[in-house]
C-alpha positions as CSV (number, residue, x, y, z in Angstrom):
1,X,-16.9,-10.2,-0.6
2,X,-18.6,-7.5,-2.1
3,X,-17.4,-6.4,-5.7
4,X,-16.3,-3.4,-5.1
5,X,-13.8,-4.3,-2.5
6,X,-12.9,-7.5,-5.2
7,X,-12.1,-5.4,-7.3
8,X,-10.0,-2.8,-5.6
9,X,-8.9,-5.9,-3.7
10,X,-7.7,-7.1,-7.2
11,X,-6.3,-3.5,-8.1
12,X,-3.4,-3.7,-5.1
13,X,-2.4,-7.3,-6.0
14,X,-2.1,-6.1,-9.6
15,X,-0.5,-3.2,-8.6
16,X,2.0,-5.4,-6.4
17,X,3.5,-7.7,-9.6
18,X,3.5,-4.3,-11.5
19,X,6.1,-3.2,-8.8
20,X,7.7,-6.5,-8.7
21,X,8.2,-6.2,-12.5
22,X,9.6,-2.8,-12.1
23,X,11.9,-3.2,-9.7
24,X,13.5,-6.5,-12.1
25,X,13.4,-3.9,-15.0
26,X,15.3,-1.3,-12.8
27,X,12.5,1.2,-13.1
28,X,13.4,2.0,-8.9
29,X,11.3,4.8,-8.5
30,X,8.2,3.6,-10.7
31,X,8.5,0.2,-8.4
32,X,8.1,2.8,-5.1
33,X,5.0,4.2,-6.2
34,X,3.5,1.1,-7.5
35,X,4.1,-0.6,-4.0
36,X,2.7,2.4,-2.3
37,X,-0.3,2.2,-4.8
38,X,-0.7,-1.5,-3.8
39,X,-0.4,-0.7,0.0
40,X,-3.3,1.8,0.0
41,X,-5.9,0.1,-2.2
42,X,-5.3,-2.8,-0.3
43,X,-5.9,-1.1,2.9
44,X,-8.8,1.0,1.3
45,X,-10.7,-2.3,0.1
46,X,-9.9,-3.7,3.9
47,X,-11.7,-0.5,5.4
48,X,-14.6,-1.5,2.8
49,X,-14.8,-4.6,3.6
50,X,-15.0,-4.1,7.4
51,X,-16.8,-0.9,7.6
52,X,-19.2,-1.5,4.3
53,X,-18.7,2.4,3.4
54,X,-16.5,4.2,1.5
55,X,-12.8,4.6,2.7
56,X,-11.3,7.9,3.5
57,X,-10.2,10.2,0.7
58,X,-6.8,10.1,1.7
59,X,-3.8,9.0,0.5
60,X,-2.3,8.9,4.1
61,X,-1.6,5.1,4.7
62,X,-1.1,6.2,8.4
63,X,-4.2,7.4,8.4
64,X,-6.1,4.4,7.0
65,X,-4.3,2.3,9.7
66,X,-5.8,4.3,12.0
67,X,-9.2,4.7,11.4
68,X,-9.0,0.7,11.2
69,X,-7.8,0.5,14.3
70,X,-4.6,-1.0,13.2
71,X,-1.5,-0.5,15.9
72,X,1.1,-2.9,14.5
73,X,5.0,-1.2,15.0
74,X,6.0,-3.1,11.6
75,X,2.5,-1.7,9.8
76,X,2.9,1.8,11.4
77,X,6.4,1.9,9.9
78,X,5.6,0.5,6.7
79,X,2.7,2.8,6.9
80,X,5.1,6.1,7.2
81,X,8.1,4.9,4.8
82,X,5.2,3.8,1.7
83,X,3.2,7.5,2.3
84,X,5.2,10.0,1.3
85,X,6.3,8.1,-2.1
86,X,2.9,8.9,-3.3
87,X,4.0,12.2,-4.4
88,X,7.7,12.1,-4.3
89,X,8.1,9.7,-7.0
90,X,6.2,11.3,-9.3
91,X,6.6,14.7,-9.2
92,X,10.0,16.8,-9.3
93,X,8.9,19.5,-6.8
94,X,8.1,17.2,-4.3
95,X,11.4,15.4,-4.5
96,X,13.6,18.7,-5.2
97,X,14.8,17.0,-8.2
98,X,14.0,14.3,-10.6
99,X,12.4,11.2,-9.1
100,X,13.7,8.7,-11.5
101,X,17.4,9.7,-10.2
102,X,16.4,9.3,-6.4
103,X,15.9,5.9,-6.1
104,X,18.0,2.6,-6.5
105,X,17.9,-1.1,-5.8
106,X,17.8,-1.0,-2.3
107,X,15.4,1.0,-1.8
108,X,12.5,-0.4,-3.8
109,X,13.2,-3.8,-2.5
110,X,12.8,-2.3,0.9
111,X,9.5,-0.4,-0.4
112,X,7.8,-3.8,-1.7
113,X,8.6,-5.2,1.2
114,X,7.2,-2.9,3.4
115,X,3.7,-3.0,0.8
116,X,3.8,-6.9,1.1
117,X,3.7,-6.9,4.9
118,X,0.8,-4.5,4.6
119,X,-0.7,-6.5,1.9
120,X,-0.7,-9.7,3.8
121,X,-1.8,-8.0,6.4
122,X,-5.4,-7.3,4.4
123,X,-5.1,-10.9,3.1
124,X,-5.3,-12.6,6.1
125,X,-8.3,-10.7,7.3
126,X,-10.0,-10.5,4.1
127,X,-9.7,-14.3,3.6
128,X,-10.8,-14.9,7.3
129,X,-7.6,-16.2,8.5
130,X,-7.8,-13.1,11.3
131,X,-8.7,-14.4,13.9
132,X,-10.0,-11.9,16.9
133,X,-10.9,-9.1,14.0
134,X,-14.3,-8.5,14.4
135,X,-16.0,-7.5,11.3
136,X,-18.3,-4.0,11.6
């Protein structure tokens, strides 16, 4: 593996725990972006890994499934509830009110779940346990 893609490889499973500690220190909303963070650098250092080139400047998991080719229901789904929450949990505007307040329990368990599946998704393909992937 190149180091690049270690290293943002690295980046979402860090990003992962960070959400994982968030969500036991009731910090809901923080925990939804961190999962959404660990979603798309793991999906950016896949699309490095495979296509040895730069990912998409995008922020659109949707989009990075995509362009990988990726037609999973339970990804795509993951893939549309994990996108918006890279702007709606941080920013007031975006969430017509304050983020902190818009998110509970539920719904960041829900959220790391949904970044896990697409996290093990990545694993198993960057650790060669894909089988029928063919890499570019």
């Amino acid at each position: 593996m190149r180091e690049e893609v270690k290293r943002l490889w690295l980046q979402a499973l860090e990003d992962l725990r960070t959400a994982e500690v968030l969500l036991e220190a009731k910090r809901y909303y923080a925990s939804v972006f961190f999962a959404e963070q660990a979603a798309e650098k793991a999906l950016k250092a896949l699309y490095m890994y495979l296509r040895k080139e730069l990912p998409p400047r995008t922020h659109n998991l949707l989009e990075l499934l995509e362009v990988l080719g990726v037609s999973s229901p339970d990804l795509i789904d993951a893939a549309m509830d994990l996108t918006p929450e890279y702007v709606v949990t941080r920013y007031p505007d975006a969430a017509n009110g304050v983020p902190a307040y818009l998110y509970n329990e539920r719904m960041a368990r829900e959220h790391l779940e949904k970044a896990r599946l697409i996290i093990d998704y990545c694993k198993r393909i960057l650790e060669g346990e894909e089988r029928g992937h063919r890499r570019s």
